[in-house]
N, C-alpha and C positions, 0 to 999 in steps of 0.2 A: 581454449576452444577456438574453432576456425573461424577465420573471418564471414567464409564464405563459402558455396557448396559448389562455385562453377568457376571451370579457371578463366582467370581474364575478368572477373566480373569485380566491380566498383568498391569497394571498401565500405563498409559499417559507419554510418558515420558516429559522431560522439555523442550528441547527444541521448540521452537517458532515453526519452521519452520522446517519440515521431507524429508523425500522424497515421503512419502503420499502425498503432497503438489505441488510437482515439476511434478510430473507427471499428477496429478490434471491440473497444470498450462496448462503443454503441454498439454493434452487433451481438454482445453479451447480454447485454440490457431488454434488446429486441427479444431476443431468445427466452431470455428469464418472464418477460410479460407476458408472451405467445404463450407458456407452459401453462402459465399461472389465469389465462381465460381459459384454457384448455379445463385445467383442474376446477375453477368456477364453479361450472354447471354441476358437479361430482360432490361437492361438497353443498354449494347452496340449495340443491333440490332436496335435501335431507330436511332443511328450513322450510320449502314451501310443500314440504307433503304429511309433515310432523303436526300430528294431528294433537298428542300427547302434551305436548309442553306448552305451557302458559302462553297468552299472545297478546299481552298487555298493552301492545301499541297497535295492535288493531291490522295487522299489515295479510291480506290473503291468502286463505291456507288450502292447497289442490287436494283431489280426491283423485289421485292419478294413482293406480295400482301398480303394482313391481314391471309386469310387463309394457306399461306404459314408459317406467320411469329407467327401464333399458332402453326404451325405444328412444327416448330423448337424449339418454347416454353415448350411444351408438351414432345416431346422427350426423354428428362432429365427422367422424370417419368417410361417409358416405360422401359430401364434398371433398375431403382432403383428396383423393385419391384421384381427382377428376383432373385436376390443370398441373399437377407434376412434372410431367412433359411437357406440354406447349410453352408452361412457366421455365424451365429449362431451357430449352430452345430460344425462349425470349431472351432470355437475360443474356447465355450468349454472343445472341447478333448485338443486342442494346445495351447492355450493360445492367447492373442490378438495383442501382438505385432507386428507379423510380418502383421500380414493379417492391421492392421491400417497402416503399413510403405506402402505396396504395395499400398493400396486404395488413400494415398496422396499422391504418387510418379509418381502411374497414371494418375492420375487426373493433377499431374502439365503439365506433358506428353501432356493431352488430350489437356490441355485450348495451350499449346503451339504452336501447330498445327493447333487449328481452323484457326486461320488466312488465312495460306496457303491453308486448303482443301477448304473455303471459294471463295478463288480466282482464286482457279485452278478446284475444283468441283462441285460449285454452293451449292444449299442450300441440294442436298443430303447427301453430304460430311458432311456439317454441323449438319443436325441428325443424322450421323451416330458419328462423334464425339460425339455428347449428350447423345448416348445411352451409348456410351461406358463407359463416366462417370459417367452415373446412373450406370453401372453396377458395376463404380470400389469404386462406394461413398457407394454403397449398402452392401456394408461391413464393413463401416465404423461406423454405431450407433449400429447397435448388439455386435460387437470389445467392443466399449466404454461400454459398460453396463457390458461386461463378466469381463470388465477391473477394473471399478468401485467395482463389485460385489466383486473383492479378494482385491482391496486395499482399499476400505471406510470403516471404524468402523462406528457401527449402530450410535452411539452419531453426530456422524457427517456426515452423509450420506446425509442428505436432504441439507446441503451447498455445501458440496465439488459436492454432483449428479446437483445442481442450475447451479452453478458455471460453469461448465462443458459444460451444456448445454445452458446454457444464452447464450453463445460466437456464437449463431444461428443468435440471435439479433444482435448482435455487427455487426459481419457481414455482414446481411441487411445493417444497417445503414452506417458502411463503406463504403461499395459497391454504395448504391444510392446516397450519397456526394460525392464520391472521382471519380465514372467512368464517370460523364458527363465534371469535368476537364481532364482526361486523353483525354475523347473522341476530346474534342475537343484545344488540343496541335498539335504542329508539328508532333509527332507518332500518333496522329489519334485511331481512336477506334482497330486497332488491340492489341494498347497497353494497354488497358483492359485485354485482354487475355496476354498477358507476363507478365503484373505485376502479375496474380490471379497464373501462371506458374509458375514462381520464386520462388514465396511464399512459394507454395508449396512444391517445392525440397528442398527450406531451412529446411525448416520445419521438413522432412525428416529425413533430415541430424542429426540434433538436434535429434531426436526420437530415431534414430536408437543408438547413442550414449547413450543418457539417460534414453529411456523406459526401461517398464519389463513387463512380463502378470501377473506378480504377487511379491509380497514382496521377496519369496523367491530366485526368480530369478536376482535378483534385484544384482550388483553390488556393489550400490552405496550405499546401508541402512546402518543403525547402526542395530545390534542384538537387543538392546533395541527396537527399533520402528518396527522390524520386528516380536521379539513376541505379541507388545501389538495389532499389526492388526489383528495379524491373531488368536488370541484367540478373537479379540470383530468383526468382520467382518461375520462369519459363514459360510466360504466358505473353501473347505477341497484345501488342497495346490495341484499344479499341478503335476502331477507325469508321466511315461512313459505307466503306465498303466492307460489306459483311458477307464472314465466313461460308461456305455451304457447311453443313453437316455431313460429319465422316460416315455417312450410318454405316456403309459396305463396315468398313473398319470398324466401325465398335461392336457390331454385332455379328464379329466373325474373330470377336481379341478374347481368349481366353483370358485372360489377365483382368478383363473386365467382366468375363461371367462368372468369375470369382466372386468377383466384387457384389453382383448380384445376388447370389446365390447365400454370402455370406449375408448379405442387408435381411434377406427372407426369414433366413435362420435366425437372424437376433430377434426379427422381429414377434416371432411365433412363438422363440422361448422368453422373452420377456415379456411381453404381453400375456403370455401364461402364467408367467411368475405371479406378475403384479395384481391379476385381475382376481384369480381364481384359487394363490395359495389360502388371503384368507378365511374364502368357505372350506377349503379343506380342511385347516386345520379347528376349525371349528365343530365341521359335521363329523370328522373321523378322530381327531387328538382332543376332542373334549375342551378343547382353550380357544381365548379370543383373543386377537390382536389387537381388536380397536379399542384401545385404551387412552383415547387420548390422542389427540391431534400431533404431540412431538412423538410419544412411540410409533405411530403410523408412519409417522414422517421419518423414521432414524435409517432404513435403509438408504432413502437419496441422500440424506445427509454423508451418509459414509463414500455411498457413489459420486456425491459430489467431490468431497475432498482425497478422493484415492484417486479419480481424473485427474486433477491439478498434481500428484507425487508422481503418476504411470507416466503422464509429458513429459515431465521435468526428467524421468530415468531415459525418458526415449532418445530425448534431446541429445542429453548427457553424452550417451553411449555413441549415437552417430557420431556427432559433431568432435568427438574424440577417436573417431575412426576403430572403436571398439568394435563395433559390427554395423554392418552395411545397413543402407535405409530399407531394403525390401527384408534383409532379416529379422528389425525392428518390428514393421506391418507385422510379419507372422509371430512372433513371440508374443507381444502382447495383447494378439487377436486373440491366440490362444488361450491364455490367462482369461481373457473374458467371455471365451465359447465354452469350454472344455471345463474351469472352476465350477460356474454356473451348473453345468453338465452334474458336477462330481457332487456337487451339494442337492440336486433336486433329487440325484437316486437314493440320497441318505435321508432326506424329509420326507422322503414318500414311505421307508421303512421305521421313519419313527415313535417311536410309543407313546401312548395317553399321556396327557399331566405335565409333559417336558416343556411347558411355555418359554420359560428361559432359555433353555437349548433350543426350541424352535425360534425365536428372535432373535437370537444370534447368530445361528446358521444363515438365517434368511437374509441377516444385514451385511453379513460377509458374503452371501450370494451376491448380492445386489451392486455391492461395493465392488467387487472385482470384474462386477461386466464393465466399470466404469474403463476400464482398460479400451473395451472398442475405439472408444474416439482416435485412438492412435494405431489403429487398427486399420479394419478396413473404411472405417471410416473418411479416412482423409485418403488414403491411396486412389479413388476418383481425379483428385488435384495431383497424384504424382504422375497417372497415367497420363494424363491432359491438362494441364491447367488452362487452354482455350476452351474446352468442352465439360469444366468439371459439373459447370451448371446442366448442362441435359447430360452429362452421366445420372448426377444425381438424383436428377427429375425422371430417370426410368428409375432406378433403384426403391426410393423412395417407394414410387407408385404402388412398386411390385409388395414392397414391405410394406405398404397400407394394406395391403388385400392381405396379405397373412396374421396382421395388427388382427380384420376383422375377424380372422377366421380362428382364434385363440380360441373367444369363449364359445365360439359355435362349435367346437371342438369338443367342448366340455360336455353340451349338450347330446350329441352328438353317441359319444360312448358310454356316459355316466347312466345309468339306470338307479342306480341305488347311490347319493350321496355319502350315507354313512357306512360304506363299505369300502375299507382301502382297498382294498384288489383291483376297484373301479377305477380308484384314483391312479393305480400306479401305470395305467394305460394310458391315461392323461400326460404324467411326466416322460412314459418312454418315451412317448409323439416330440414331447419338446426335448430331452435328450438326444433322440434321432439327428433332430433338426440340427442341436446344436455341432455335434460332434462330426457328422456329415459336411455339414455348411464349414465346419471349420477346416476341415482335411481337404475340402475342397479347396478353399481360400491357399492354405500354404503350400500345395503345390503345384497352383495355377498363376499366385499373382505375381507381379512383377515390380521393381521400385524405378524400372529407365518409363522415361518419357515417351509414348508410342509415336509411331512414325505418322499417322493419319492426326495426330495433335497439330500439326503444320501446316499455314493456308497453301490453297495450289495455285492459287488466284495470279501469281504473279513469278517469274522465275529469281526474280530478289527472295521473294519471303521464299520461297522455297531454300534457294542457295541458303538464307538468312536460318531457315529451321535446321536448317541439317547441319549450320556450326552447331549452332544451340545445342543440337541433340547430343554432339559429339562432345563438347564442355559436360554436359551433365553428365556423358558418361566416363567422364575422365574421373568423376567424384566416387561413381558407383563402381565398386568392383563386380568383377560376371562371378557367375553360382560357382563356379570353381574357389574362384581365391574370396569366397565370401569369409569375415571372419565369424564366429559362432562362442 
């Protein structure tokens, strides 16, 4: 395997374990806690509206009806979607650390509180809490990507970026096994929201001592590991004077309305998957999936651990000069748009009674979007590594608006629930998306560095981007001699 992805750039050093790694970790951690408040409200509001089962410890039970108990659902979305960009932009010019301390610090804040505004101000109180930590989570994955962007070397970018972001899954899964015992112990479902609260501040804690927004900031590195990142990474170190934004460039770079386009697409068909398969298969195949907090759970479990194989093949195959890093992005993009695709046209013509067949399908759907992450996922960091954080924070944004517009979607066309015909309008819309969004991505992005990723600020960094660019491209072969 190569040392390294850019000629002239520093050697690997020996040790096992860096501080590339440790903050890797914590941004894993971050992630996994961030999913698992997310997932919170989804599961403990079953506890506080569950009228049916025993309540021996006394703890208050809402009389919030279905359309309430979307509305509180939904919530979450309507801040995330709001500081995506500005929080992009930020991190940026400043780096990521502090804006990721405040977004988990909030957030422990927030879940801390639900309880009480819950009991004292009804279900208003309660969206208003949700927005709040959309608003403070919404700074939280453009942070990670700016963060990503200055501490991953290209060699290792599609693990440590997996890695990172798998802990979404984790998460979920967490979350939907561990909060129906919380909910129902002596503390009751508010203690859902203190555990996810806790977590949080610890977490915190931890960050604030051990993060950096970048190598050089960093405390804790060795000189050895702080040169080899930052010559194989291609992100200019952070400094007081801060970059302008490329926008002319980004928003005129095919490469990155790919990126876009593809964030939309996943967002519209996964969010459709996950939201809206189980009342399909309910109202039209006669079966239920919620059996239980690990069956519910067994798709992200698969997507979790198929992320960590898809990196590890991605890796593999660059860093062995098997195929080039922008043919890597579209292979695996693939596998996770177009899979997905191939499996919701087969669920939507499935017949009654096939519960087994339909959880399998579903979990092999779910497991192969896991491929994204080394998709277009991380191609933000290859186009930019100065600007991955407000790539990401337009991307993001735009994929929050299509998050929201899954189940409106549903509504939308569906007239008759138990009638699949309805349904299968439903899945074209998210096969559309997928198959589109993916054809788009593979023959618009790109794996070189863009030329507006370079400060202009100075005729050094200039001279200085434009070696850069020309090392990185010494790694990537052009579309011609790509290998396949």
């Amino acid at each position: 395997m190569v040392e390294s992805a850019i000629e002239g750039s520093a050697p690997k050093p020996d040790r096992a374990v860096g501080m590339r790694h440790v903050i890797a970790f914590l941004l894993f951690t971050a992630t996994t806690v961030s999913y698992a408040t997310r997932v919170s409200m989804s599961v403990g509001i079953v506890a506080m509206t569950d009228k049916t089962s025993p309540n021996e410890y006394g703890h208050q039970i809402f009389d919030w009806d279905k359309s309430i108990q979307d509305t509180i659902l939904s919530s979450f979305f309507w801040g995330y979607i709001m500081l995506q960009i500005p929080a992009g932009m930020l991190a940026g010019r400043f780096g990521g650390k502090f804006l990721v301390f405040g977004a988990m610090t909030l957030t422990g804040i927030v879940n801390l509180i639900v309880p009480i505004c819950a009991q004292h101000g009804g279900w208003i109180a309660v969206c208003v809490c949700r927005v709040a930590m959309g608003l403070t989570q919404g700074l939280l994955y453009p942070s990670i990507h700016g963060l990503l962007g200055h501490w991953a070397p290209v060699t290792e970018r599609s693990r440590l970026g997996t890695f990172v972001y798998a802990g979404a899954q984790l998460g979920t899964i967490i979350e939907m096994t561990t909060a129906g015992f919380l909910s129902a112990s002596p503390w009751g479902w508010p203690s859902v929201f203190y555990v996810a609260g806790i977590t949080c501040l610890v977490w915190s804690a931890l960050w604030i001592v051990l993060g950096a927004s970048a190598p050089g900031t960093s405390r804790w590195i060795s000189k050895e590991e702080q040169k080899y990142i930052e010559t194989n990474a291609g992100s200019e170190e952070l400094s007081s004077n801060s970059m302008p934004t490329p926008w002319k460039g980004i928003l005129t770079s095919l490469p990155f309305w790919s990126i876009l386009i593809a964030h939309c697409g996943q967002s519209l068909g996964f969010w459709t998957l996950l939201t809206e398969l189980p009342s399909y298969m309910n109202s039209v195949l006669g079966v239920k999936i919620e059996h239980g907090g690990v069956l519910s759970a067994l798709p992200y479990i698969a997507m979790y651990i198929l992320s960590f194989f898809f990196s590890w093949l991605a890796d593999f195959l660059v860093n062995r000069n098997i195929i080039s890093l922008v043919t890597s992005r579209k292979i695996f993009n693939t596998i996770a748009f177009w899979g997905p695709a191939a499996s919701l046209l087969i669920l939507s013509y499935l017949p009654a009674g096939h519960l087994t067949l339909a959880v399998v399908i579903l979990t092999f759907t779910v497991g192969l979007n896991g491929a994204h992450y080394v998709g277009f996922m991380l191609s933000h960091i290859d186009l930019s590594p100065n600007y991955a954080s407000t790539l990401m924070g337009i991307t993001n944004a735009c994929g929050g608006v299509f998050s929201i517009m899954a189940p409106l979607s549903v509504s939308a066309v569906i007239s008759d629930e138990t009638q699949a015909s309805e349904w299968r309008k439903v899945f074209l819309i998210s096969i559309a998306f997928y198959f589109l969004g993916n054809l788009f991505f593979i023959l618009f992005i790109s794996g070189d560095v863009q030329s507006w990723n370079e400060p202009e600020n100075t005729s050094d960094a200039v001279e200085d981007g434009v070696k850069r660019k020309q090392s990185v491209n010494v790694r990537r072969p052009s579309i011609g001699e790509q290998k396949f």
